[in-house]
N, CA and C atoms as an extended XYZ file, in Angstrom:
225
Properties=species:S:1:pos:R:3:atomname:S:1:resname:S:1:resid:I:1 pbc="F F F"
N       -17.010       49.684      -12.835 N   UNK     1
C       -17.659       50.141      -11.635 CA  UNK     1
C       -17.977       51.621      -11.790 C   UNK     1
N       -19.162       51.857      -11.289 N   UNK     2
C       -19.606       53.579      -11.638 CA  UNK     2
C       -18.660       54.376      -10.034 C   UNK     2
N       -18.525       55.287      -10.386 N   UNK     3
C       -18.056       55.855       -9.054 CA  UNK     3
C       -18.938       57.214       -9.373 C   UNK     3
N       -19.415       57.739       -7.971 N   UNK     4
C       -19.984       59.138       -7.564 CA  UNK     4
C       -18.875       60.136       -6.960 C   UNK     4
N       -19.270       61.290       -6.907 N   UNK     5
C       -18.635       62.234       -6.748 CA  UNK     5
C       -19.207       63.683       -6.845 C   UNK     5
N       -19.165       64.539       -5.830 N   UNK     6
C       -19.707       65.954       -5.986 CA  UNK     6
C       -19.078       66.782       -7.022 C   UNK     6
N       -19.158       67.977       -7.556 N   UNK     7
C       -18.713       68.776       -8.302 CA  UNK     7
C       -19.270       70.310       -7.892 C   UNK     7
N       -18.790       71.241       -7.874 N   UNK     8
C       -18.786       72.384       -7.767 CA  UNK     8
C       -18.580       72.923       -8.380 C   UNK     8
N       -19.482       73.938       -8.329 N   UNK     9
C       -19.863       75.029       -9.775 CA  UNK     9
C       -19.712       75.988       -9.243 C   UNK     9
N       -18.539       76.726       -9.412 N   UNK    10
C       -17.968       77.728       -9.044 CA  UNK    10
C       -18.959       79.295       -9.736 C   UNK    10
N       -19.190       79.386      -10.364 N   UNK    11
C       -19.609       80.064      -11.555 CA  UNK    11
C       -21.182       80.165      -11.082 C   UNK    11
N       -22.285       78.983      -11.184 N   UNK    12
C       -23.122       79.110      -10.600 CA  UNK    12
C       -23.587       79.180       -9.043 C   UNK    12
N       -22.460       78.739       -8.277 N   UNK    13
C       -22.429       78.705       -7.319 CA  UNK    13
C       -23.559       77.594       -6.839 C   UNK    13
N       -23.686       76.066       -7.518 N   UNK    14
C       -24.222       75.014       -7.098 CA  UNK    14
C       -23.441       73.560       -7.171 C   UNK    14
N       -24.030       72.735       -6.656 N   UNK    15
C       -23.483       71.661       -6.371 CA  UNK    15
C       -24.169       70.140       -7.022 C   UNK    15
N       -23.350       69.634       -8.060 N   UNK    16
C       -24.282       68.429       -8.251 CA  UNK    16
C       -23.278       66.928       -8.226 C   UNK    16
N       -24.262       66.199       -8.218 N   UNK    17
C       -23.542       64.662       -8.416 CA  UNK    17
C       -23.487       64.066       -9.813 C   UNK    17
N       -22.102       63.733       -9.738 N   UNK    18
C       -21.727       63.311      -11.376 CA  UNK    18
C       -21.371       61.947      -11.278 C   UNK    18
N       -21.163       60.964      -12.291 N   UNK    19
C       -21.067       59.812      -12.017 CA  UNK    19
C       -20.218       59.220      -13.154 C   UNK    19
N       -19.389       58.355      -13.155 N   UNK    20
C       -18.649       58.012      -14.445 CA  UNK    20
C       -18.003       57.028      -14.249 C   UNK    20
N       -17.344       56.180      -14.911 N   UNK    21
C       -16.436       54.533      -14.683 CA  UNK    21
C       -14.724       55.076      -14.667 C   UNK    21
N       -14.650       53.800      -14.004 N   UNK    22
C       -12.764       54.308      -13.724 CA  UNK    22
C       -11.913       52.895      -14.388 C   UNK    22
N       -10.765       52.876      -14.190 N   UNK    23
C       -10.071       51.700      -14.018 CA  UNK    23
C        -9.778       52.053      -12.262 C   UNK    23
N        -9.343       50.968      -11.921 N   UNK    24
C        -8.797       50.608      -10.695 CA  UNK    24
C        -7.841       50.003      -10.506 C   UNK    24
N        -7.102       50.373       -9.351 N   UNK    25
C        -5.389       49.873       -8.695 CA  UNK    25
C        -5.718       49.969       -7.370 C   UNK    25
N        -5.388       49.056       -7.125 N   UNK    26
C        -4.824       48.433       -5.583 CA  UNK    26
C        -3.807       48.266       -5.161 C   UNK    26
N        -3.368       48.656       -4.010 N   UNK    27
C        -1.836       48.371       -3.652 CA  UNK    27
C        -1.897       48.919       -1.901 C   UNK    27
N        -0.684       48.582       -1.172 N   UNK    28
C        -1.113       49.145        0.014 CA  UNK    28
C         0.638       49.110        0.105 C   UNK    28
N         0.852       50.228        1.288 N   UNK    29
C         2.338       50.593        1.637 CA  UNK    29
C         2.676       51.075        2.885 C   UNK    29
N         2.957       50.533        3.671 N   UNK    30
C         3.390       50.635        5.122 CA  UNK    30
C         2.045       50.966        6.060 C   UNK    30
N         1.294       49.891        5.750 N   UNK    31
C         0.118       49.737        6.340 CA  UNK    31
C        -1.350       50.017        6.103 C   UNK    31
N        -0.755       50.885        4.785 N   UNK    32
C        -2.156       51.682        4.257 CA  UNK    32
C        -2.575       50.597        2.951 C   UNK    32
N        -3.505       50.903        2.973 N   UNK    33
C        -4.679       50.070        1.558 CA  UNK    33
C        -4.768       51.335        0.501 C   UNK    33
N        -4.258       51.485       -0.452 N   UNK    34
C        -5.067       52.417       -1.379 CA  UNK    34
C        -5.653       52.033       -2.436 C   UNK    34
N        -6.453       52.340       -2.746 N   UNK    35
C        -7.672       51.949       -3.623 CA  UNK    35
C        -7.376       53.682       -4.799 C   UNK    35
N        -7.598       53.028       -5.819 N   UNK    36
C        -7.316       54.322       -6.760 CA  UNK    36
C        -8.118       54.436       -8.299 C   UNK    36
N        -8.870       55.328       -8.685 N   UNK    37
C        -9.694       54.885       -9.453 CA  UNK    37
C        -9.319       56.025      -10.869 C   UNK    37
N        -9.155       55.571      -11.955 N   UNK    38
C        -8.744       57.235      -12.502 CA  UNK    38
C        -9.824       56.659      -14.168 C   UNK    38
N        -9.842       57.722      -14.819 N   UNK    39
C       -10.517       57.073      -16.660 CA  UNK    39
C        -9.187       58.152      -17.377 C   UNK    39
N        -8.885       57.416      -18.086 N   UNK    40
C        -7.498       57.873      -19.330 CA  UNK    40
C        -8.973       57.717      -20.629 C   UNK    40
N        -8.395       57.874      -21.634 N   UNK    41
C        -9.316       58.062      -23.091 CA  UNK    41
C        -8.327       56.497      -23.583 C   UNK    41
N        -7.616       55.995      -22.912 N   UNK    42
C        -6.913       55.190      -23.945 CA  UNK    42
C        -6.422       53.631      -22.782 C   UNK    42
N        -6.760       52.497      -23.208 N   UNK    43
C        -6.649       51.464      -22.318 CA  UNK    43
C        -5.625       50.360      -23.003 C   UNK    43
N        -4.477       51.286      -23.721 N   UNK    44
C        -3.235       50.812      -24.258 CA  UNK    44
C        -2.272       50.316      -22.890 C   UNK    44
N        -1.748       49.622      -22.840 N   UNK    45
C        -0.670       48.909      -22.103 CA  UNK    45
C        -0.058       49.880      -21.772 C   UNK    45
N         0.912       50.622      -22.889 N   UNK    46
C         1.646       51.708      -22.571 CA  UNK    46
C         0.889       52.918      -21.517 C   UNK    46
N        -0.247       53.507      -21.347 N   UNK    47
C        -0.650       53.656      -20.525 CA  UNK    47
C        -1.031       53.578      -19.771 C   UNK    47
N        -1.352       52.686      -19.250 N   UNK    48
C        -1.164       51.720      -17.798 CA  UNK    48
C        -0.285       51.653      -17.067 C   UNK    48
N         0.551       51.817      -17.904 N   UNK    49
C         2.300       51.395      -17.114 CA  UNK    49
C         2.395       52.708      -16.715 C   UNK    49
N         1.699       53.947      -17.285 N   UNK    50
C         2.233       55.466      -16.920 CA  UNK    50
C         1.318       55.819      -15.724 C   UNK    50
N        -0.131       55.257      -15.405 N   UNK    51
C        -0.668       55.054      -14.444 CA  UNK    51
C         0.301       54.357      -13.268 C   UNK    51
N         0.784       53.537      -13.446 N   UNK    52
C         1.333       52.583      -12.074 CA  UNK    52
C         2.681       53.579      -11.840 C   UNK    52
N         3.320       54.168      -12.649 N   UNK    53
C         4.021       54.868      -12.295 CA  UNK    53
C         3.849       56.282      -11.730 C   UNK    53
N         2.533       57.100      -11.866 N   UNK    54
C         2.109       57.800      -11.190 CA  UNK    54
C         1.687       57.775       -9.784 C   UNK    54
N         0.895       56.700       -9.901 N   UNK    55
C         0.488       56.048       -8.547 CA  UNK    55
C         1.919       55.471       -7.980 C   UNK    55
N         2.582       55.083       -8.301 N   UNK    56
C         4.216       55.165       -7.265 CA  UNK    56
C         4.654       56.172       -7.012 C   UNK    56
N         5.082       57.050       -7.799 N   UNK    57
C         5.313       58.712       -7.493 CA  UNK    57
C         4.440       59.575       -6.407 C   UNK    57
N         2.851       59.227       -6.998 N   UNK    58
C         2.125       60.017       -6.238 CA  UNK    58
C         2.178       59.330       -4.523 C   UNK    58
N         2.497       58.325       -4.119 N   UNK    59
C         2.260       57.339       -2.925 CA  UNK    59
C         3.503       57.985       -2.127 C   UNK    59
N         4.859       57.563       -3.066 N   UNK    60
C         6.173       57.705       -2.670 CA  UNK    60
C         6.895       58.592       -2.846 C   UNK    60
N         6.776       59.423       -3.867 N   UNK    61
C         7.688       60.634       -3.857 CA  UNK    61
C         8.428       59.875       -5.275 C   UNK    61
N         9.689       60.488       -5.264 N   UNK    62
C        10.735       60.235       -6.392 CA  UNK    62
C        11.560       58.973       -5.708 C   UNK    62
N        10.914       58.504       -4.812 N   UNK    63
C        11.424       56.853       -4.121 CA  UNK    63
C        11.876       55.582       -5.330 C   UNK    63
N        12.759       55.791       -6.246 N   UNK    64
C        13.031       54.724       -7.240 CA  UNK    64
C        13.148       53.106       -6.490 C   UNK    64
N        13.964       53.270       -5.485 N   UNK    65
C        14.074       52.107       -4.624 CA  UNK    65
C        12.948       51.330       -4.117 C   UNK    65
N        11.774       52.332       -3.795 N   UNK    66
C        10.763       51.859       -3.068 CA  UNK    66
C        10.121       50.605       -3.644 C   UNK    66
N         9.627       49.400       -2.994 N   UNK    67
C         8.533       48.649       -3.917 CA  UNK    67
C         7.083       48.795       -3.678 C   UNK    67
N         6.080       47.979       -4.093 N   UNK    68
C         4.500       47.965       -4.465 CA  UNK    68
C         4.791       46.590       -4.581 C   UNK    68
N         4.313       45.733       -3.704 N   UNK    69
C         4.064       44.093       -3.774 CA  UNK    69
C         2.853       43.785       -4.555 C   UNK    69
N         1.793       44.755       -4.856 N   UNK    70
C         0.871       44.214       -5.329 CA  UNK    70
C         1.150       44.887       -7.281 C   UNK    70
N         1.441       46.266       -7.587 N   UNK    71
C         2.090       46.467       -8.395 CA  UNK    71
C         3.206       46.362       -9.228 C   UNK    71
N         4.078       46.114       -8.182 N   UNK    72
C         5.264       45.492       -8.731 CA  UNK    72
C         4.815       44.007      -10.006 C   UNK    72
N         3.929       43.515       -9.847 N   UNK    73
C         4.058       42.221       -9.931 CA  UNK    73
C         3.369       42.209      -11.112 C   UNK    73
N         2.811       43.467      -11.741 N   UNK    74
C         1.843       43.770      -12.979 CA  UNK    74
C         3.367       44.462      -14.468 C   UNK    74
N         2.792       43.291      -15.034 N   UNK    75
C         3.246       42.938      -16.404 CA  UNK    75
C         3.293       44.035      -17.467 C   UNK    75
């Protein structure tokens, strides 16, 4: 999926639209839906798993206990 996005040019002081592909994660947590889109250089397993663990951290904090019903469940 392409995703858009502004960028700012600090330097020139202009504004343009950039466009580029992501992977995607889904998951939702005490009511919320998050949708999360990021590009790594590398679509190894082992990094994936460091994605889902970011995206738990970043959602929850240092919550080890916490779960992800829709993450949890990824292999």
């Amino acid at each position: 999926m392409a995703y858009h996005y502004y960028h700012f040019d600090v330097k020139n002081n202009k504004v343009s639209l950039a466009s580029t592909t992501a992977n995607e994660l889904y998951t939702y947590h005490n009511g919320y839906v998050f949708h999360i889109a990021y590009l790594v250089n590398s679509n190894e397993e082992a990094m994936q798993k460091k994605m889902i663990g970011l995206v738990k951290e970043f959602i929850l904090g240092h919550n080890d206990n916490a779960t992800f019903p829709v993450l949890n469940n990824i292999k």
